[in-house]
N, C-alpha and C positions, 0 to 999 in steps of 0.2 A: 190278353185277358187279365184284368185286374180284381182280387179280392179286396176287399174291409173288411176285418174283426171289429165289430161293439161288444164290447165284454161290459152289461147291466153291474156295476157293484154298488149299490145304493143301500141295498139290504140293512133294516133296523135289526132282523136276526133276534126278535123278540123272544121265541120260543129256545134260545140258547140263553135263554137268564141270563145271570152274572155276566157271562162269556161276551158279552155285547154290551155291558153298560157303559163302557167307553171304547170300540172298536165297534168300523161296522164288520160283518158275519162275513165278507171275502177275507178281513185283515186277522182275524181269530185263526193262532197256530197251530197247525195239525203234523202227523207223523213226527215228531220230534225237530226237524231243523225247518219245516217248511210252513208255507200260511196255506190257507182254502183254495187262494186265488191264481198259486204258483203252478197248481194245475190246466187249471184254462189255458194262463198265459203260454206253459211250456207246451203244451199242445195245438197252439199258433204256431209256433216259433219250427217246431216240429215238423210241422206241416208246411214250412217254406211261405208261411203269412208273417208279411212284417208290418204292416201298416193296423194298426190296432187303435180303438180309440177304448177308452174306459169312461164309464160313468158314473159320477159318487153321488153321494148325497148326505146318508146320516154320517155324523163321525169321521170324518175321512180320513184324519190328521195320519193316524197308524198306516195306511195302507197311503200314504202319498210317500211318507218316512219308507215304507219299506220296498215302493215298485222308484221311487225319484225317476230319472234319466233313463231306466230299464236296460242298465248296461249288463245285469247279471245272464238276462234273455237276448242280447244280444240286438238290444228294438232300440241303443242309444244312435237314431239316423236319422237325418235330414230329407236328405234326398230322395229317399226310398223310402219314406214314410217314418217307421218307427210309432214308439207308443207316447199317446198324449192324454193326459187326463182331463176330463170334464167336468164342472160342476154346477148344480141350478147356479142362474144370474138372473141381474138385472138389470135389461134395458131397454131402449123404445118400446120396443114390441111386448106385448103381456107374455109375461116368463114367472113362471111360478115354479113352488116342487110340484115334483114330477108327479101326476095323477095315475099315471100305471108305465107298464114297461113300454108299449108304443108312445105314450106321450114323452119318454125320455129322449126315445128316440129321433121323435117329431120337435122337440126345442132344439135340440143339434144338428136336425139335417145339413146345416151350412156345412158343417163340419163331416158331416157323413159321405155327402154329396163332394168334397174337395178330391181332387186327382183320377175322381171318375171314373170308380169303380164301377164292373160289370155285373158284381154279386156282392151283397153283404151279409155277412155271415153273425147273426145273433146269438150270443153266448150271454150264460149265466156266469159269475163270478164265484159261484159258491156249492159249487159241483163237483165230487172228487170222482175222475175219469181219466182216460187214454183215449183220444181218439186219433186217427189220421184225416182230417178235415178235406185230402185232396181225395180221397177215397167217397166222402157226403159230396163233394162238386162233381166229382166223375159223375154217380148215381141223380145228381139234379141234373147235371145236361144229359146224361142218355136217355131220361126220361119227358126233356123238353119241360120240366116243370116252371113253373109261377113261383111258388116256394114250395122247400121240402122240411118236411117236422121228423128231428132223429125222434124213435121211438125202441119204446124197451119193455119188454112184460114184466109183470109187478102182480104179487100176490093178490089175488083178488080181494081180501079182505082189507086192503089197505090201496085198491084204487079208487076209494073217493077222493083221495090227497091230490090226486094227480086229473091231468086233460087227458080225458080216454079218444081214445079213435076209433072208426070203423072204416075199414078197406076194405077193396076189391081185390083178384087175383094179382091185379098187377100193383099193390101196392095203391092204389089211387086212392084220396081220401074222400069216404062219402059223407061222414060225420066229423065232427068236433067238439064236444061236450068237456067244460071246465069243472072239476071236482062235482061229479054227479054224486047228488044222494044215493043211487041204486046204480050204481055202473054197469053197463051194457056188456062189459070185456072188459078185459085186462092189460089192452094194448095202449102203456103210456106215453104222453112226451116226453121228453128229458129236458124241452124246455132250450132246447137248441134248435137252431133254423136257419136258412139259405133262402134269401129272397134276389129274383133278380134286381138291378138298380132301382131302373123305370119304375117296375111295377111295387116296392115297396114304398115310391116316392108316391104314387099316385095311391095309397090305399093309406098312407098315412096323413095324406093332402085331405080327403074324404073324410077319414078317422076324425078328424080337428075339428069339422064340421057339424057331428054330428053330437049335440046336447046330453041324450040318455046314453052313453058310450063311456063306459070304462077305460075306454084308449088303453086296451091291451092286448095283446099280441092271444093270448088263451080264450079271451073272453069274447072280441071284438072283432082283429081281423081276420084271425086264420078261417071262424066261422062265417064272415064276411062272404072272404072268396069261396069258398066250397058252396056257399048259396047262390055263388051269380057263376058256379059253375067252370071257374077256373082250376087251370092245374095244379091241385096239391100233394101232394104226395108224402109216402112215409116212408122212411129209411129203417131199415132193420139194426139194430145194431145187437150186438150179440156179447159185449162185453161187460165189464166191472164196471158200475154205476153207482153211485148213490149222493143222494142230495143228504149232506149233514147239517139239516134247518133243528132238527132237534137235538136236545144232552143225550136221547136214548140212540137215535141216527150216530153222533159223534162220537160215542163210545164204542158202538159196534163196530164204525169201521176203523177205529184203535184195533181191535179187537182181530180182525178178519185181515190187519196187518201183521199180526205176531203169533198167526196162526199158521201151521205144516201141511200144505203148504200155501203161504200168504193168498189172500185173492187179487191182489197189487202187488205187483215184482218190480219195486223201487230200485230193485239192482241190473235190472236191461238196458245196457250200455246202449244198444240203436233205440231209447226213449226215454232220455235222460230229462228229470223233473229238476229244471234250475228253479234259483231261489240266490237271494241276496243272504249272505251268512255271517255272521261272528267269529274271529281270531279267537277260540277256546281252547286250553292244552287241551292234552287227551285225556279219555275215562281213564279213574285209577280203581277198579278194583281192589280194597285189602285182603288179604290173608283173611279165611274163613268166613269170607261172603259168600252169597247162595244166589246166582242168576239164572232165571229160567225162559226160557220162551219169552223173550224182550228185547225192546229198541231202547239203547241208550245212548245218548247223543254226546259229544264232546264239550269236557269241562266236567261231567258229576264225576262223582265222589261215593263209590257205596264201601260204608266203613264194615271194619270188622264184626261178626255176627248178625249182617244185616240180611233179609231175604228181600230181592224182588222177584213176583213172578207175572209172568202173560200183561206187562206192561209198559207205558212207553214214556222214557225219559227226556225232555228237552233238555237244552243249555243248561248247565251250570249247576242242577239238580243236587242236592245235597243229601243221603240217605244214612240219619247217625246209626250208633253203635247198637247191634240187637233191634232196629226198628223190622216193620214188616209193609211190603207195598203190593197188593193185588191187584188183579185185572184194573189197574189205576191210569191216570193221564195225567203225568206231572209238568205242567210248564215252567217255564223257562225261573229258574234263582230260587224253587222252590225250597223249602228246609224241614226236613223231617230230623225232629228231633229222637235222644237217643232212649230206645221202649215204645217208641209210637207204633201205632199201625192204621194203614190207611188203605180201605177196602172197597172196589168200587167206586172210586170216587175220580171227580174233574177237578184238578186244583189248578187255578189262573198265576200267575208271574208271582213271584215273591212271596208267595205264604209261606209261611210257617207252622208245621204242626209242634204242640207243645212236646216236652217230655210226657214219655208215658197216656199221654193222649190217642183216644181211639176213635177214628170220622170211619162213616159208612160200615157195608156189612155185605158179606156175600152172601145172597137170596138165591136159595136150589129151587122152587116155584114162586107163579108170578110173575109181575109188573120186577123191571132190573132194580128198580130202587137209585137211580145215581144220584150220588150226593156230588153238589158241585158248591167250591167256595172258590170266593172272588177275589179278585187282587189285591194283595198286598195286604189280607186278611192275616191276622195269626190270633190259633185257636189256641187257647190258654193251654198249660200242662195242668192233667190229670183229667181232664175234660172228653166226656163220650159226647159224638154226634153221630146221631143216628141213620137209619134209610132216609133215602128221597128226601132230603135235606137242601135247601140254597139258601148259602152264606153268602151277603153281600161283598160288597168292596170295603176295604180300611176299618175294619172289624179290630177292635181291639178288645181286653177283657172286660172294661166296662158295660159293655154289648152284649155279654152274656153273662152278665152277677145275678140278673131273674131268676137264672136254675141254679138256687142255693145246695142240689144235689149234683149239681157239673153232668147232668144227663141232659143231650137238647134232641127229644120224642122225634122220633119217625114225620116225615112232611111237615117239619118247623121252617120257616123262612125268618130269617134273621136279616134287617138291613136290603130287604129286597122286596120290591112291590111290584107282582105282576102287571101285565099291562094287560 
């Protein structure tokens, strides 16, 4: 019996602003030493799948640098498959970017189809989860399914985001509806799936052929078979889920990491989330610093009189003297200078908050307000930025001389153009 993991990480990751303007949404670094994608991946690897293929598309450059050889997951193998990365090409045959997640699928079958696997297992790259993937193929063969869609309940008020289901007693799916205006239920996908070989070869053979087709897996085939009546099925899953496509998703589940007790236990030795890492000393704490309820990673620095609370520090993080850092997300070389405070906010690689400088604000009602600035940004000293703020990339004071009062208003976008 042979699996394949396809792990989809093409993601433009629009709706994470800045976070994405040069990375795609698998390669953006999460929980302090780790990226989006180290999740998927260690939960292969987990689950005794080694043969992996990945699929990129926008931006890849970051996330090829950070998975290379896949020797951190233990997928650097020949023989036995190992992880290989794929990206749109060109040649005889018409090969375009990829028009949805089945069509990604369907330019690579060559590659899907090699070593002749018996099930392929469809993942998303940008999914932070645990799962044990041998525990989804136990539940697809005892059920004799066609393919199986893991599925998870989700707030009613927010499953229009999501492919709602409708089952029978036993799990079978009678419905499949992609982001309904008026959702039927609250039973979502997660956007993960188990197809047997054969039958994902033959529905994505069909898929290619058909003109009005989205060739996607949500939209196309899963409702495909459940109308000619084959076995689909839904898998219950009962854990910690969530897709960080959004700054207000990304912060939360920062958030729901540094919380008592965590909804993610990154410290369960039998479920260890690998990840390729940095040679950083260790945290130095000074003398009459204030750490509260937070992740800080190796290399920062929190100086004397400095507070962090309820937030998560990457590599090399810098926190000056008397600054203040709240339910914040600091990656990796950031520099808070000394008087600063930075409240609620997503700061990307290398920024710099000035002296005395104050970005975001913590909001008791209401929308969260996350202010997010972009890499390699630095916000002048003596300068307020406000709520729901995005600051682009390479922002320097010129960028902001317009606010001759150094206040930049609530939902200002500086250097960054939605798409």
């Amino acid at each position: 019996m042979k699996i394949k993991a396809v792990i989809l990480a093409g993601g433009e990751g629009t709706r994470l602003a800045t976070l994405t303007a040069k990375r795609a949404k698998p390669a953006v670094p999460f929980a302090g030493k780790y990226r989006i994608i180290d999740f998927t991946l260690s939960n292969c690897v987990n689950s005794n799948i080694f043969d992996v293929l990945i699929l990129t598309q926008y931006r890849p450059h970051s996330l090829n640098d950070h998975i290379a050889r896949g020797r951190p997951w233990d997928l650097d193998r020949s023989f036995t498959g190992g992880v290989e990365i794929l990206q749109p090409y060109k040649g005889r045959a018409d090969t375009d970017w990829y028009a949805g997640t089945a069509d990604a699928v369907a330019q690579n079958v060559n590659f899907v189809r090699r070593g002749r696997p018996d099930y392929v297992l469809i993942l998303s790259g940008d999914h932070i989860y645990e799962m044990d993937y041998d525990v989804l193929l136990q539940f697809h063969r005892d059920h004799n399914a066609d393919a199986t869609v893991c599925t998870i309940r989700v707030p009613l008020d927010e499953a229009n985001r999501y492919g709602i289901l409708d089952v029978d007693d036993d799990y079978r799916v009678r419905e499949f509806v992609e982001k309904p205006a008026n959702p039927p239920g609250n039973l979502a996908s997660m956007g993960v799936y188990i197809f047997n070989y054969p039958v994902l070869e033959q529905m994505l053979e069909e898929d290619q052929k058909l003109k009005a087709s989205n060739h996607d897996f949500g939209k196309d085939i899963l409702p495909r078979m459940i109308l000619e009546n084959m076995n689909v099925f839904a898998y219950p899953y009962g854990g910690y889920w969530i897709d960080v496509g959004t700054l207000d998703a990304y912060w939360e589940a920062h958030m729901d990491l540094v919380a008592s007790p965590p909804s993610l236990n990154l410290n369960d030795r039998t479920w260890v989330i690998h990840t390729r890492s940095e040679e950083r000393p260790p945290v130095h704490i000074h003398a009459g610093a204030t750490v509260l309820n937070s992740m800080i990673t190796d290399g920062s620095v929190i100086a004397e009189g400095a507070i962090v609370e309820n937030s998560v520090l990457s590599p090399g993080v810098y926190v000056g003297p008397n600054a203040v850092v709240r339910e914040s997300i600091l990656l990796n070389d950031t520099y808070i200078e000394a008087g600063a405070v930075v409240e609620r906010c997503i700061l990307d690689k290398i920024v710099v908050i000035g002296h005395n400088a104050h970005v975001g604000k913590i909001r008791d009602m209401g929308e969260l307000g996350i202010t997010a600035v972009g890499k390699n940004t630095h916000v002048p000293a003596g300068y307020t930025v406000g709520n729901n703020v995005v600051l682009g990339t390479d922002l320097r004071l010129e960028h902001f001389q317009s606010y001759p009062d150094k206040v930049v208003p609530n939902g200002t976008q500086i250097g960054y153009k939605k798409k």
